[in-house]
C-alpha positions as a printed NumPy array, in Angstrom:
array([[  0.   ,   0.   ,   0.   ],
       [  1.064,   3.536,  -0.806],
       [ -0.267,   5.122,   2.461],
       [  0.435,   4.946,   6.25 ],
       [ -0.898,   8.67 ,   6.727],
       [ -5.04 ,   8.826,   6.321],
       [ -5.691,  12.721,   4.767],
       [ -8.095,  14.039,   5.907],
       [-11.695,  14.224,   3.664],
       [-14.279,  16.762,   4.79 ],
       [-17.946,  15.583,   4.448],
       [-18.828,  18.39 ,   1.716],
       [-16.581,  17.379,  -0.594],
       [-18.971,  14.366,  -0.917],
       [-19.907,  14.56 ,  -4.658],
       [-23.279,  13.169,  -6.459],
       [-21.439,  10.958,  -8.677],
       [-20.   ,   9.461,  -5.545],
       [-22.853,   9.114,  -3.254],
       [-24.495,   7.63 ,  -6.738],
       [-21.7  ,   4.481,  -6.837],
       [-21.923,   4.041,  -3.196],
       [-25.487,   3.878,  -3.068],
       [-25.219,   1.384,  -5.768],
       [-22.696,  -0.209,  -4.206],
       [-24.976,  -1.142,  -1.2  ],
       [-27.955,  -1.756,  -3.369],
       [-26.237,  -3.965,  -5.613],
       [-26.289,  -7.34 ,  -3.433],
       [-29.65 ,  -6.892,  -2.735],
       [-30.994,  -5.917,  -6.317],
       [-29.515,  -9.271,  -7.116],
       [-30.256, -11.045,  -4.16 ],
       [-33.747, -10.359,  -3.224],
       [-34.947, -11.063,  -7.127],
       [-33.533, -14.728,  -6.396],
       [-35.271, -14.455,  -2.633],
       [-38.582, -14.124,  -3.769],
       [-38.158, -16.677,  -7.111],
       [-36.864, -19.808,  -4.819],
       [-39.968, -18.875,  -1.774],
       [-42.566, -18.254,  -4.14 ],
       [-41.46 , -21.732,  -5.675],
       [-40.997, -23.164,  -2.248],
       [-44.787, -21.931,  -1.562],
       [-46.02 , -23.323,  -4.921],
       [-44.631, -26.616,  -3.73 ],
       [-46.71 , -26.853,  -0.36 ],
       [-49.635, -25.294,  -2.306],
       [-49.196, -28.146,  -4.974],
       [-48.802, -30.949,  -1.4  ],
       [-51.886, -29.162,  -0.026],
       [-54.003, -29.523,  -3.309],
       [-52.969, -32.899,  -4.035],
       [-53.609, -34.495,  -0.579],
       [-56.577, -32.726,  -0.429],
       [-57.73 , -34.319,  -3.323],
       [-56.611, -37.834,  -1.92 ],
       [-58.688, -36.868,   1.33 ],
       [-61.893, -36.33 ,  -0.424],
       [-61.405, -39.102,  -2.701],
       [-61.32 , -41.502,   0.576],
       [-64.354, -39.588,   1.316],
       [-66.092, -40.761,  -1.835],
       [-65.107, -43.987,  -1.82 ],
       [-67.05 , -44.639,   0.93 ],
       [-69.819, -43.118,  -0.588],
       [-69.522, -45.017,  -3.834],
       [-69.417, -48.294,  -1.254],
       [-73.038, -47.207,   0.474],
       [-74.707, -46.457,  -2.803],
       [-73.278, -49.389,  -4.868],
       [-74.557, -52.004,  -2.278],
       [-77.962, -49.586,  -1.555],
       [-78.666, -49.94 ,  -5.619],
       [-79.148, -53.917,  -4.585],
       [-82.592, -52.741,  -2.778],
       [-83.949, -50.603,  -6.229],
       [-87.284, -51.298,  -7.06 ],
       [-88.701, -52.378,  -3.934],
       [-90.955, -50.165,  -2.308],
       [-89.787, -48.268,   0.33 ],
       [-90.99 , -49.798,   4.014],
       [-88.888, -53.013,   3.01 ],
       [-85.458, -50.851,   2.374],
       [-85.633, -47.965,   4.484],
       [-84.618, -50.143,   7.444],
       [-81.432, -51.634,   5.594],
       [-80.984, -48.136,   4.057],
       [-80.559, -46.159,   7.697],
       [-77.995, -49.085,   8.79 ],
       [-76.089, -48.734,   5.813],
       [-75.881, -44.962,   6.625],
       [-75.204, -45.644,   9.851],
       [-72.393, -47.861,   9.304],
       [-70.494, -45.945,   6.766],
       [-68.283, -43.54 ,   7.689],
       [-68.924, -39.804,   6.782],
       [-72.761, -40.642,   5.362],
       [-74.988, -38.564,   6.95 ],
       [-78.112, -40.128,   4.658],
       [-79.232, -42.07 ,   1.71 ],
       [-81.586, -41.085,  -0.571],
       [-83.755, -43.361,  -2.818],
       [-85.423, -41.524,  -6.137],
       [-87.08 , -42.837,  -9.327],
       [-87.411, -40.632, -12.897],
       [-86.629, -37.687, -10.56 ],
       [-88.864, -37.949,  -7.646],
       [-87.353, -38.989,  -4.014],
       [-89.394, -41.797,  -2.828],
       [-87.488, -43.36 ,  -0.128],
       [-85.15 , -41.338,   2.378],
       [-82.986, -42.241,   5.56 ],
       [-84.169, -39.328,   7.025],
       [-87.951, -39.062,   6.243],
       [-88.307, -42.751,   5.419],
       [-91.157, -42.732,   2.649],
       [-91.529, -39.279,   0.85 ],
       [-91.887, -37.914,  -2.498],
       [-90.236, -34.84 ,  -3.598],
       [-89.107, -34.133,  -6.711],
       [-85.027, -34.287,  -6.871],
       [-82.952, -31.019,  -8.017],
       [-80.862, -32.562, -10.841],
       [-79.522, -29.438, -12.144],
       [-76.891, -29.418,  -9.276],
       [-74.886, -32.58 ,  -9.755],
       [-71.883, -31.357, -11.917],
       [-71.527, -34.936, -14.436],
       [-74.843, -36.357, -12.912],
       [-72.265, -37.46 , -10.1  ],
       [-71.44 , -34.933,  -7.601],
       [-72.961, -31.751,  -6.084],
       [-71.768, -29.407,  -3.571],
       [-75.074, -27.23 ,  -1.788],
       [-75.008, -24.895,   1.161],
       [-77.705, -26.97 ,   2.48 ],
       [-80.923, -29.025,   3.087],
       [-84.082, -28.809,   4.833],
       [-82.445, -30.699,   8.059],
       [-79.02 , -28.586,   8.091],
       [-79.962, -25.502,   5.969],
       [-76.403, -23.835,   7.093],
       [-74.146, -26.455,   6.744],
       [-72.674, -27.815,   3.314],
       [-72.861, -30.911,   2.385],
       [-71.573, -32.744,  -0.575],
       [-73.669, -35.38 ,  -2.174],
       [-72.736, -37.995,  -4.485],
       [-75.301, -39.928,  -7.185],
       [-75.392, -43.667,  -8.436],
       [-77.393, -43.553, -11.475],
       [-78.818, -46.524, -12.964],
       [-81.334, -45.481, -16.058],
       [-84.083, -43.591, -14.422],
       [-83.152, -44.886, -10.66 ],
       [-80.565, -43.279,  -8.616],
       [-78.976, -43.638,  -4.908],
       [-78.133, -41.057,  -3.325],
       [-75.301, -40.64 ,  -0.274],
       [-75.068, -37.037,   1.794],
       [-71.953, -35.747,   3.416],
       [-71.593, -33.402,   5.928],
       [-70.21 , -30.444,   4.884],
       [-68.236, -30.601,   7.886],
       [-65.793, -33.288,   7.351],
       [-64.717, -31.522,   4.365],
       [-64.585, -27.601,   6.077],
       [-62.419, -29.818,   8.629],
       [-59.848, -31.466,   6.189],
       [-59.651, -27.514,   4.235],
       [-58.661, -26.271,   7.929],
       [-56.408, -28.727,   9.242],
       [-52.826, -28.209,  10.205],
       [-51.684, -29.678,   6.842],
       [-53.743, -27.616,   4.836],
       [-51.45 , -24.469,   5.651],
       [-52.311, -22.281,   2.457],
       [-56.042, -21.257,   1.482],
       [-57.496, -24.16 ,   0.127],
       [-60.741, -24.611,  -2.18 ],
       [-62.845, -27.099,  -2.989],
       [-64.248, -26.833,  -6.339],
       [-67.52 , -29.056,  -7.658],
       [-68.034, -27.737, -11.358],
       [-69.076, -23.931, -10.917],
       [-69.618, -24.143,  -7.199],
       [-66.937, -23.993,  -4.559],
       [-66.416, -23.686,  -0.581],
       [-63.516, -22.525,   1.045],
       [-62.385, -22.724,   4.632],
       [-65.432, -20.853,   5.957],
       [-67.985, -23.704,   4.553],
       [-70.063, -20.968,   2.482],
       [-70.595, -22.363,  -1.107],
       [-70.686, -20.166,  -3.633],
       [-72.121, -20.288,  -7.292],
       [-69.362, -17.044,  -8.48 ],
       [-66.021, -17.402, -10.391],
       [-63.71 , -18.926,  -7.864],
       [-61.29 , -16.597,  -6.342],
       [-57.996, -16.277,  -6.827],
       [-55.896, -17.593,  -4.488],
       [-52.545, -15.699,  -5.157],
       [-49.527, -16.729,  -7.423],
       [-48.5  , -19.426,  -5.668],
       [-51.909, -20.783,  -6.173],
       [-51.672, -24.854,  -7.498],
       [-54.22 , -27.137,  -8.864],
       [-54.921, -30.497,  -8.234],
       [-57.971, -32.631, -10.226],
       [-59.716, -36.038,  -9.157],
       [-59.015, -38.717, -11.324],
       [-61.795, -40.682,  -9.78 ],
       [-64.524, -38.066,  -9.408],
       [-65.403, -34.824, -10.549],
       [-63.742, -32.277,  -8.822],
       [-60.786, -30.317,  -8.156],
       [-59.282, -28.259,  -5.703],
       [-57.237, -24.951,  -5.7  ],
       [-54.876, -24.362,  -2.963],
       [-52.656, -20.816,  -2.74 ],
       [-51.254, -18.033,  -0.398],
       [-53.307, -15.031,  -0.203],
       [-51.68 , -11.303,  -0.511],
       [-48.61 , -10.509,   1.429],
       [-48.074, -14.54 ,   2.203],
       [-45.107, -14.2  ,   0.012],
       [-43.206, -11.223,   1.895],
       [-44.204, -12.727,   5.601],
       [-42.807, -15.794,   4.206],
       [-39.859, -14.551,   3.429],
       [-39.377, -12.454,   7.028],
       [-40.198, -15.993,   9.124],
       [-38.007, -18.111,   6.857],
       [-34.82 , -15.985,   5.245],
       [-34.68 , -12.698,   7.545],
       [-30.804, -13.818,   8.183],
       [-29.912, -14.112,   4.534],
       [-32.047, -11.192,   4.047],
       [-29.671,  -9.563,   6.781],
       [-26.737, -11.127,   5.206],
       [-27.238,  -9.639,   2.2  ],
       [-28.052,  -5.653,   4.132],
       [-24.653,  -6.696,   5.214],
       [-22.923,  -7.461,   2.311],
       [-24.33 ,  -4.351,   0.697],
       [-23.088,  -2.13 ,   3.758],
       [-19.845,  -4.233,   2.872],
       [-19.643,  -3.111,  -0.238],
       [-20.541,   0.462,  -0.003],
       [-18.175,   0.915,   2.927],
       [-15.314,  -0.503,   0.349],
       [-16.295,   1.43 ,  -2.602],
       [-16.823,   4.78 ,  -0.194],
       [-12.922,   4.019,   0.82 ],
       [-11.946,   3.333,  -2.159],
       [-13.708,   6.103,  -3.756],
       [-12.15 ,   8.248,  -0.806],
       [ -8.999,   6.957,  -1.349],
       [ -8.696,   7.907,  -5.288],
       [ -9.678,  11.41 ,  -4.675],
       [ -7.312,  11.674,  -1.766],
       [ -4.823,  10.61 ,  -4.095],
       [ -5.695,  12.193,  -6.77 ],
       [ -5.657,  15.672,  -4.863],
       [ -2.254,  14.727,  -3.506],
       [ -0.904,  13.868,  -6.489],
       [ -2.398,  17.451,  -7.781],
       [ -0.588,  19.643,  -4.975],
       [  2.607,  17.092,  -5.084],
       [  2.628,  18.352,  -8.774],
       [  1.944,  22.075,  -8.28 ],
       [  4.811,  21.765,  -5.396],
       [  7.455,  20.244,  -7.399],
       [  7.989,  17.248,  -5.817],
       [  8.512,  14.794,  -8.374],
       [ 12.311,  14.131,  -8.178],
       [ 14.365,  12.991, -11.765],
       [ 17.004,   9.927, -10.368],
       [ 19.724,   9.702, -12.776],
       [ 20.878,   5.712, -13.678],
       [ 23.397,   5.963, -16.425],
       [ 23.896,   4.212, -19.686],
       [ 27.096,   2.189, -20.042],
       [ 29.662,   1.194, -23.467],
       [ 29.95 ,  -2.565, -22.34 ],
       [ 33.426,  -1.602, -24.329],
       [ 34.823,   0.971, -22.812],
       [ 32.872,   1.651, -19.729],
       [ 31.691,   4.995, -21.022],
       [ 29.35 ,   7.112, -19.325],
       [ 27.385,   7.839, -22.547],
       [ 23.722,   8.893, -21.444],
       [ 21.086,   8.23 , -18.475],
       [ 17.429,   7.547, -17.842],
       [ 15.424,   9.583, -15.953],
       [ 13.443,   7.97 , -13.517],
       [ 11.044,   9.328, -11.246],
       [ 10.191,   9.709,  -7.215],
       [  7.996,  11.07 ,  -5.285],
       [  9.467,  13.12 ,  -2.359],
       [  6.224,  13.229,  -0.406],
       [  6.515,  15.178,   2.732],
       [  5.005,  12.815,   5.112],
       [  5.635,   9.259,   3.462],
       [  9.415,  10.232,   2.533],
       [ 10.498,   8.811,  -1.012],
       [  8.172,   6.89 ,  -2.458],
       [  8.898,   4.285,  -5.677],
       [  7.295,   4.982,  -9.034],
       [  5.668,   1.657,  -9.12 ],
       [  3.554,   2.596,  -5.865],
       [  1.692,   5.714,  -8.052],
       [  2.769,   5.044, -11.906],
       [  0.185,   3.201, -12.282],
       [ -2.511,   5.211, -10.695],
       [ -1.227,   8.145, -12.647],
       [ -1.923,   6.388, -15.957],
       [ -5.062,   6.004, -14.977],
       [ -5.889,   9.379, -13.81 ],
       [ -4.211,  11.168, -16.786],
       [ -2.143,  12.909, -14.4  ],
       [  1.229,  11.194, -15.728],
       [  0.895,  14.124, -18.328],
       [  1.315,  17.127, -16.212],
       [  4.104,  15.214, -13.765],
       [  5.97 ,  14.12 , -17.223],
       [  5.749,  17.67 , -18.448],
       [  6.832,  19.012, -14.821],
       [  9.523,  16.77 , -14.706],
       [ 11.043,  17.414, -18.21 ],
       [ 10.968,  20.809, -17.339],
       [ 13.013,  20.368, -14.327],
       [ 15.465,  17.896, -15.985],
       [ 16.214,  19.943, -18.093],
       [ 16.842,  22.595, -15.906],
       [ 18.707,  20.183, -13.832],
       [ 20.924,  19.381, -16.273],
       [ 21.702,  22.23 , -17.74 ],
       [ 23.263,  23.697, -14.543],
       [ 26.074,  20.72 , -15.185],
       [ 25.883,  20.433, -18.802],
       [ 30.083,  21.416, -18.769],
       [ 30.395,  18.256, -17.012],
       [ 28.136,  15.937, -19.981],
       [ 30.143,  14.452, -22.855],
       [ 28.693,  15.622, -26.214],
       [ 25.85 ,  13.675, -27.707],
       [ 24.675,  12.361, -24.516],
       [ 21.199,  10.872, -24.52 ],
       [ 18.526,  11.069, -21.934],
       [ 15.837,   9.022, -21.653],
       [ 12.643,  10.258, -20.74 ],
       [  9.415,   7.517, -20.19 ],
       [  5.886,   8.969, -21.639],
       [  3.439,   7.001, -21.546],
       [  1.208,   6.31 , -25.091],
       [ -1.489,   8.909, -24.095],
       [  1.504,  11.641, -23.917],
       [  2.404,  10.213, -27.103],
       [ -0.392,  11.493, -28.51 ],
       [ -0.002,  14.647, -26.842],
       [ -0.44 ,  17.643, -29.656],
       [  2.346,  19.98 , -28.073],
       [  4.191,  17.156, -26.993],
       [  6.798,  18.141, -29.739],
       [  7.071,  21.373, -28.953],
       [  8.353,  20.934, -25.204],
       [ 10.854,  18.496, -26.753],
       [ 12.202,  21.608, -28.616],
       [ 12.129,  23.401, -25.468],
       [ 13.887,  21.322, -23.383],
       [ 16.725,  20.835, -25.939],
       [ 16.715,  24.466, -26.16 ],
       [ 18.282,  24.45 , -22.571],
       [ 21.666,  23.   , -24.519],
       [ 24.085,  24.166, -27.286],
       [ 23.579,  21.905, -30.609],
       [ 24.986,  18.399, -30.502],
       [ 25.261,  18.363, -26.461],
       [ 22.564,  16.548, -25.713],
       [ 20.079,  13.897, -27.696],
       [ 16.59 ,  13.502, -25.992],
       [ 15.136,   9.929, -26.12 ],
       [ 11.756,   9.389, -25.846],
       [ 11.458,   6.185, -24.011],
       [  8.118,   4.561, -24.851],
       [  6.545,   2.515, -21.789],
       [  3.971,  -0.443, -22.947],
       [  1.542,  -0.745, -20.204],
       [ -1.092,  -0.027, -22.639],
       [ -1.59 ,  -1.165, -25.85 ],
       [ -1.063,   1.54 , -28.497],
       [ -3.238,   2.223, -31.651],
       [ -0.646,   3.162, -34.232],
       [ -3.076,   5.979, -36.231],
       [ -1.987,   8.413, -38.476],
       [ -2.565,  11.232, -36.425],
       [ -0.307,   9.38 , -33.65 ],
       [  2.39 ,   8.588, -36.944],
       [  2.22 ,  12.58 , -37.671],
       [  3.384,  13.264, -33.865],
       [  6.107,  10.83 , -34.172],
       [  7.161,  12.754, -37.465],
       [  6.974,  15.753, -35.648],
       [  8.932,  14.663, -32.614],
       [ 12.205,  13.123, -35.221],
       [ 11.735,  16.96 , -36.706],
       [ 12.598,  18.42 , -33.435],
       [ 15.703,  15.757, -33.103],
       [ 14.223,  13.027, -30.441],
       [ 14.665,   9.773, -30.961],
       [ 12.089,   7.095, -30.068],
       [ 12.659,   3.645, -27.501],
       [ 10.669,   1.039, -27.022],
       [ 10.362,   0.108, -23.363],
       [ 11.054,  -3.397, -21.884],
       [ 10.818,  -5.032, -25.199],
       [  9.241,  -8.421, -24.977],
       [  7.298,  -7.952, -22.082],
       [  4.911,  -5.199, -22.701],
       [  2.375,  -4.6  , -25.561],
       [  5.539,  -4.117, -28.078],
       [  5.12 ,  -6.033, -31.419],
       [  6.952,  -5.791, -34.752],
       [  4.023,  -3.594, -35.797],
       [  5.131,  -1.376, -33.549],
       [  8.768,  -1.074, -34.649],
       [  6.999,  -0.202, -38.13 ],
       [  4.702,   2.054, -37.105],
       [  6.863,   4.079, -35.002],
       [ 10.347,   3.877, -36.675],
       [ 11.938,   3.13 , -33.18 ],
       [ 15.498,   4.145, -33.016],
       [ 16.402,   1.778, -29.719],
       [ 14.947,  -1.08 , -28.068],
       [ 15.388,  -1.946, -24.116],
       [ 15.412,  -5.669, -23.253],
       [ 13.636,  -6.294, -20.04 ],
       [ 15.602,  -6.887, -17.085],
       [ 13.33 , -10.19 , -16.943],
       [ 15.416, -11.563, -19.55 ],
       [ 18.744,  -9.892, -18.626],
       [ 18.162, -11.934, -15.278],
       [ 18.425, -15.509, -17.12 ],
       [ 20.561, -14.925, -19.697],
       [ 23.425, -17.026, -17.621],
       [ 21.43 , -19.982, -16.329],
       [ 18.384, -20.043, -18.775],
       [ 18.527, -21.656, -22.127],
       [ 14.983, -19.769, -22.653],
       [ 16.602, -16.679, -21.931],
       [ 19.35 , -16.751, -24.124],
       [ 17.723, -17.481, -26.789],
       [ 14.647, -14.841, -26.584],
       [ 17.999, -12.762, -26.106],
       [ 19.295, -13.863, -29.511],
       [ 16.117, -13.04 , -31.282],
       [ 15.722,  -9.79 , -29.817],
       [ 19.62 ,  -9.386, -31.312],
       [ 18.94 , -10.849, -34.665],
       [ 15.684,  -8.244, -34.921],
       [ 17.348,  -5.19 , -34.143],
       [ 20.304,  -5.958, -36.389],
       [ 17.758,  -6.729, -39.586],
       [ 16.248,  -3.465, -38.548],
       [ 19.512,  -1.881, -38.059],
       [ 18.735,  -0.845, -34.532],
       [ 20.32 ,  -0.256, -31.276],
       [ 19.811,  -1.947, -27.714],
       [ 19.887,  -1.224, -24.382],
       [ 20.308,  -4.402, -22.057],
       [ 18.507,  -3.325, -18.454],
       [ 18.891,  -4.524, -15.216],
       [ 22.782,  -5.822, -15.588],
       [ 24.037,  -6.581, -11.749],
       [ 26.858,  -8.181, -12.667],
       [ 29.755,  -8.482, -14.501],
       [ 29.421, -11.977, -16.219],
       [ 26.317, -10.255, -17.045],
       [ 28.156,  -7.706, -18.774],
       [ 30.663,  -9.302, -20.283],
       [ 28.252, -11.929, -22.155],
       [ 25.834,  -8.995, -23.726],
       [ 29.004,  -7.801, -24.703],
       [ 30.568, -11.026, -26.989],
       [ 26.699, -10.98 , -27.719],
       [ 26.882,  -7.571, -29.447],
       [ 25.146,  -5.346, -27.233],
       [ 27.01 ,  -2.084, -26.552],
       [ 24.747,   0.275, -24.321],
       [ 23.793,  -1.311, -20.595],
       [ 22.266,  -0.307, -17.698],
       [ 21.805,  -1.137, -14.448],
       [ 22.519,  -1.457, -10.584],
       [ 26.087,  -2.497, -11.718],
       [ 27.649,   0.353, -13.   ],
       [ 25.   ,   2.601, -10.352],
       [ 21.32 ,   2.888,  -8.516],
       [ 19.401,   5.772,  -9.689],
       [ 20.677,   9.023,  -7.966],
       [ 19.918,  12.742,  -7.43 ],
       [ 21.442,  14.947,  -9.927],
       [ 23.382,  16.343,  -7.596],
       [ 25.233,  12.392,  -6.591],
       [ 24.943,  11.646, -11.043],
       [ 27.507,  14.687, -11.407],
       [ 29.772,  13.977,  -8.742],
       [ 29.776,   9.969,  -9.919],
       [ 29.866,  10.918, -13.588],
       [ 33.119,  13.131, -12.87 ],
       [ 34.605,  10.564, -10.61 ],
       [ 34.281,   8.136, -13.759],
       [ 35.771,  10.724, -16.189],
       [ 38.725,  11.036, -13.948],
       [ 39.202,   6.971, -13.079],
       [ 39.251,   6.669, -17.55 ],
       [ 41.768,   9.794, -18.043]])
């Protein structure tokens, strides 16, 4: 991490865009979560509704079968007038469970009853749904109490078996029964209250299931009423409903910090810019011949006031991002080149300096002209300025891009191409940009005495830039077997931690004239 000092972040400088992505950082896990809450308990309720209608069905199908029994074995006594039956009729009725009475009629006219004994009536047809089943509010002897009757017909004779309303309200009540179930008997229907109704039957939510008799005629509807859905939810999930409050607090409290911590850096990278505190470090460029001193790359710190010197690799990258690498690469060519200027008696002639811009910088319309300005700072010939081209991101070779790299070898600068190998760099790029040096990564540089692989990525680097008539840098040399094998390789211009770290100006001139004065 970059930091051990928090800045401080007043509340107002809390922006919309920011409360926006913290909001939808928090509201994220649930917008995701609570869609998949309510799918899997509205199918988990559909489930028990679908349990509740079928065993309901199996219930009242036990029902009927006893019915079907009484009336089956009562059809026996058809035809016989009703004194001789009535007595076998009421023990049959008696003896059957959930019968409440049997009922005798001929060509639609009751003639023989458990109840009244001998009676004629005429019999209401028009309610049995299939000539089979009927489900009424009532009858003379329990006017509010449903009952469910069941008919035997056999040609113009029927038996007839009542059943109390009640064992049925019962089984729609019961413990199993937990969502509101329905009882349906072609268009009339009774619900847990044991009203029948002649009306549409109502709806018994989305979770609502359906479950048909395969032995009789009727089905039954079974479903959660409104709300059932969200209470289920609270009484069943409230922790993962919790969890996931959590998880979105979780979130929002690591965007808001992370949010927080890009401005913060971003506004210190701002002032560390407007106060100059970018520092150039000097590493020098090495002959592997003759040990010369020949140029340098500029590489960058950050003298923060607080954190002390900080590495490039610990805000490079955040820079990139930000677009502020422009401004600190502008500041700091302005001070190297003021830097060097003050001890430009002490550079050989022609000596390069390598800059890194990055590829938007590249494309930077006045990037040529502060090229001419900082080799303004130096008589002709005393210094060449190398553009060193880093590869983080890929680059888009356009023509407009082309034009600024015509305009930069106008001004004099010569082009590099980063850590070659590791980066985004392809031979496209070489043609595109007419690069005048290439860098091998220190990667390779690190192998080149143990590793076969190394040595021969090495060698094709080598055979490349000689087709293309270019010259290489070798980075990263710490030793001197290191040196001394890019040098029976070919390679003439190294750098690294061998021949010096990267120092202040100040340390590169006093090292740099210590070397002139070991060589004369």
């Amino acid at each position: 991490m970059l930091w051990n000092h928090k800045f401080k972040f007043r509340k107002n400088n809390y922006t919309a865009g920011h409360i926006i992505v913290v909001l939808l950082a928090f509201s994220t896990p649930l917008l995701i979560g609570t869609p998949i809450l309510y799918w899997q308990s509205g199918k988990a309720l559909y489930r028990k509704a679908q349990t509740a209608s079928r065993a309901t069905v199996n219930h009242v199908d036990s029902i009927l079968d006893n019915a079907i029994e009484a009336t089956e074995e009562s059809s026996l006594l058809l035809n016989k007038p009703c004194s001789e039956i009535v007595e076998a009729l009421r023990i049959k009725a008696t003896t059957t469970s959930f019968i409440r009475s049997l009922i005798i009629s001929d060509q639609g006219i009751v003639y023989c009853s458990t109840v009244y004994g001998e009676a004629k009536r005429p019999l209401n047809v028009h309610y049995f749904h299939r000539d089979r089943l009927a489900l009424l509010s009532g009858n003379i002897v329990t006017p509010d109490r449903a009952i469910l009757v069941y008919q035997l017909k056999k040609n113009d004779t029927s038996v007839i078996a009542t059943i109390d309303g009640l064992h049925v309200i019962q089984l729609l009540n019961s413990n199993e029964m937990t969502p509101e179930t329905t009882l349906i008997v072609g268009s009339y229907w009774m619900g847990r209250d044991g009203k029948v109704h002649n009306t549409v039957v109502r709806e018994a939510g989305k979770e609502s299931a359906y479950a048909s008799s395969i032995k009789y005629p009727f089905s039954v509807q079974s479903g959660y009423g409104k709300g059932a859905l969200l209470e289920y939810i609270l009484t069943r999930h409230l922790p993962l409903l919790a969890l996931l409050v959590a998880l979105g607090g979780l979130s929002a409290f690591a965007v808001n910090r992370l949010a927080m911590s890009a401005r913060n850096m971003t506004a210190e990278i701002k002032r560390a810019i407007r106060n100059n505190e970018f520092m150039p470090y000097y590493q020098p460029v090495v002959r592997s011949d003759t040990q010369e001193w020949i140029g340098a790359e500029v590489l960058v710190r950050w003298a923060h006031p607080i954190e002390g010197l900080i590495p490039p690799d610990n805000f490079i990258p955040f820079m990139e991002r930000s677009g502020l690498i422009i401004p600190m690469t502008t500041g700091l060519m302005e001070r190297v080149a003021k830097e060097l200027a003050a001890i430009q008696k002490s550079l050989p002639d022609d000596f390069h300096i390598g800059i890194n811009i990055s590829s938007a910088q590249l494309a930077e319309e006045d990037l040529a002209s502060q090229c001419r300005q900082f080799l303004e700072q130096f008589p002709a010939g005393k210094v060449q300025l190398v553009l060193e081209l880093t590869e983080r991101e890929a680059i888009e070779p356009t023509e407009e891009l082309q034009e600024r790299v015509g305009h930069l070898r106008q001004a004099g600068v010569q082009i590099a191409l980063d850590d070659f190998g590791v980066g985004h760099s392809n031979l496209n790029y070489l043609q595109e940009f007419h690069a005048d040096l290439l860098k091998i990564d220190r990667s390779f540089v690190a192998g080149i005495i143990n590793s076969d692989l190394s040595q021969h990525v090495l060698q094709s680097i080598i055979d490349l830039a000689i087709r293309l008539n270019l010259k290489i840098v070798a980075e990263g040399i710490e030793t001197q077997e290191q040196a001394d094998y890019l040098l029976e390789k070919g390679i003439h211009l190294l750098q690294g931690y061998y021949f010096s770290a990267p120092v202040p100006v100040e340390t590169f001139a006093d090292l740099l004239q210590k070397h002139k004065t070991a060589k004369s």
